[in-house]
C-alpha positions as CSV (number, residue, x, y, z in Angstrom):
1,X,17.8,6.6,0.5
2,X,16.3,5.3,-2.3
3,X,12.5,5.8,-3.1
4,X,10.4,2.6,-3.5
5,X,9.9,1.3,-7.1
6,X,6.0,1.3,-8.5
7,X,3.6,-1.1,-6.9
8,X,1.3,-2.4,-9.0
9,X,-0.9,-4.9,-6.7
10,X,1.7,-8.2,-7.2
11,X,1.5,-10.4,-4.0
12,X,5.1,-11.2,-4.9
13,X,6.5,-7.4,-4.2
14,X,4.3,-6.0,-1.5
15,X,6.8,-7.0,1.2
16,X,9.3,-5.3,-0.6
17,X,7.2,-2.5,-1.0
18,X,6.3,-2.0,2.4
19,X,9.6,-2.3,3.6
20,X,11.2,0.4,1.8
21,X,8.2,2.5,2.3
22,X,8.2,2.4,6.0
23,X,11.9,3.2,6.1
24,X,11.7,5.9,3.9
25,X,8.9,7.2,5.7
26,X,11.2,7.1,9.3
27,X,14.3,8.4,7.4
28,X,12.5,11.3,5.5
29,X,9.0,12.2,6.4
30,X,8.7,11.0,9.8
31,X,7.1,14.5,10.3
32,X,4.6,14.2,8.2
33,X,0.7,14.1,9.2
34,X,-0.5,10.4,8.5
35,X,-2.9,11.9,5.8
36,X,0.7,12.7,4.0
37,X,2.1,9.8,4.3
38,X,-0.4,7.8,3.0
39,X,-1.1,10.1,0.1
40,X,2.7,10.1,-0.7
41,X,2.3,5.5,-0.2
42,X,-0.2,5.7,-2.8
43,X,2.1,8.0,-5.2
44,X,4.0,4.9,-5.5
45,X,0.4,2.4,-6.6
46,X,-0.3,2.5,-10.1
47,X,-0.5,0.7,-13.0
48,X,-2.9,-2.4,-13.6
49,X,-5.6,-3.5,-11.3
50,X,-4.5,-1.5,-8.3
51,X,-5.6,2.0,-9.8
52,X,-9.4,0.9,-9.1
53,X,-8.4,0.5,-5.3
54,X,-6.0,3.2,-5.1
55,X,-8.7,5.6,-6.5
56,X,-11.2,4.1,-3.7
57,X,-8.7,4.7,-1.2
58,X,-8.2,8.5,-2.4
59,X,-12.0,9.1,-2.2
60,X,-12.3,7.8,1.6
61,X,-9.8,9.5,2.5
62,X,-10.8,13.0,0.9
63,X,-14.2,12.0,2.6
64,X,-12.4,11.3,5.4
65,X,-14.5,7.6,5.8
66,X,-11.0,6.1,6.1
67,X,-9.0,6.7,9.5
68,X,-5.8,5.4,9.8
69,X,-3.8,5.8,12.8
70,X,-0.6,5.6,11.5
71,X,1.3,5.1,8.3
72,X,2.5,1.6,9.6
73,X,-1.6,0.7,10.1
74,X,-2.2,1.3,5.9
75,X,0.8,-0.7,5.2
76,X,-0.4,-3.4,7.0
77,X,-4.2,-3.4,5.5
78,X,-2.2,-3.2,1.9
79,X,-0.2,-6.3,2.4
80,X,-3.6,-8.1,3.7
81,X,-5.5,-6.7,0.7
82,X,-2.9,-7.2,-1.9
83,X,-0.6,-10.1,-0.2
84,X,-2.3,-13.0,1.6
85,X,-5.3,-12.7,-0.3
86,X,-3.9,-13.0,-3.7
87,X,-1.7,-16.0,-2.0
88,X,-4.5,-17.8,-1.5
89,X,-6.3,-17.1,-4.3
90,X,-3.1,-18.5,-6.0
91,X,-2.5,-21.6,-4.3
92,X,-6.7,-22.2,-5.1
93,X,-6.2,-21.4,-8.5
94,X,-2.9,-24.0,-8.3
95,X,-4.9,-26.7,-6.6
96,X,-7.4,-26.7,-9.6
């Protein structure tokens, strides 16, 4: 099972992202506590942009301000940070 390439924040590859994270995460660390999974998501952020937010995210969640439920629940509020709102800040940006 191949591991999911680098994300750096692109609208344009967060569904691809999220895909392959949430297999790998049933094929290999299904196991895991959530905390690990997420931490072992965010392995895979970097580069760009995206460091400020990962480095946010790290911080909550050492402080433990952050609760996710599941894995599944922090893919979803990445693709809604990173994927419909750059969309529509593209299409504004288009439509000026």
């Amino acid at each position: 099972m191949a591991k999911p390439l680098v994300f750096n924040g692109e609208a344009g590859k967060v569904a691809g992202f999220i895909i392959v994270c949430r297999l790998y995460l049933r094929m290999k660390i299904r196991e895991a506590m959530v905390e690990e999974q997420i931490q072992w998501i965010l392995s895979y952020v970097q580069r760009g942009s995206i460091d400020v937010w990962k480095e946010n995210m790290l911080e909550d969640l050492k402080a433990e301000e952050t609760e996710y439920e599941s894995a599944g629940e922090f893919l979803t509020g990445l693709k809604r940070e990173f994927g419909e709102r750059n969309e529509e800040a593209k299409k504004m940006a288009e439509l000026k």
